[in-house]
C-alpha positions as CSV (number, residue, x, y, z in Angstrom):
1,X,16.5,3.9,-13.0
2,X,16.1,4.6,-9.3
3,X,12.8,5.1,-9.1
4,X,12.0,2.6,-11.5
5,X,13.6,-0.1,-8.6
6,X,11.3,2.3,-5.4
7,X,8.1,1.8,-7.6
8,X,8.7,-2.1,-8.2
9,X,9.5,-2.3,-4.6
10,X,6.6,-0.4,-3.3
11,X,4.7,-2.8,-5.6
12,X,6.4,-6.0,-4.4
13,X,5.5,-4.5,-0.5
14,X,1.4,-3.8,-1.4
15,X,0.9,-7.6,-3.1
16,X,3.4,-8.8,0.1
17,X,0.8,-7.0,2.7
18,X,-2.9,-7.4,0.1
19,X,-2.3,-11.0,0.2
20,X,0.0,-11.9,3.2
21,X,2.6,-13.8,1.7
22,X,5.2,-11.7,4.1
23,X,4.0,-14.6,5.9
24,X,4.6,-17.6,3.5
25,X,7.8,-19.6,3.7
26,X,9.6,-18.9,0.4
27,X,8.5,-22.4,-0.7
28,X,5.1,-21.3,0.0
29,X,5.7,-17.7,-1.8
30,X,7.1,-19.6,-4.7
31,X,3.6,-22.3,-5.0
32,X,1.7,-19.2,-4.4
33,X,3.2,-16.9,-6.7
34,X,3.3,-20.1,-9.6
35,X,-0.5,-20.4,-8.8
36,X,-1.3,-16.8,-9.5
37,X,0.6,-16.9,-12.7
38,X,-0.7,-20.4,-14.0
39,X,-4.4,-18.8,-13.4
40,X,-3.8,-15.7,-15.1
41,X,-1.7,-17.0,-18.0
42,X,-4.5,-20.0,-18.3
43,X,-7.2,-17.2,-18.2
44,X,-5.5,-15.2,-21.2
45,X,-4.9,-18.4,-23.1
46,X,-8.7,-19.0,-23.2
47,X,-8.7,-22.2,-21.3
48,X,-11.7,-23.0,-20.2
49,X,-11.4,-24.1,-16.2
50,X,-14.8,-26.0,-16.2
């Protein structure tokens, strides 16, 4: 369970520092993050975006 908690921090640190959100706000984090996840979701979905 322990490293389970390392490896999803290590993982929280690498998209923090590959996308600079250390530097967000958390308001700006939380649009960022809702963003990503609206994109991806809507991508899986099949929803075309044009």
């Amino acid at each position: 369970m322990a490293s389970l908690v390392k490896l999803m921090e290590k993982k929280m640190l690498q998209f923090d520092v590959t996308f600079a959100t250390y530097m967000f706000t958390p308001m700006e984090k939380f649009f960022f993050c809702k963003s990503l996840s609206f994109l991806f979701f809507a991508y899986l979905s099949g929803v075309p975006f044009f």
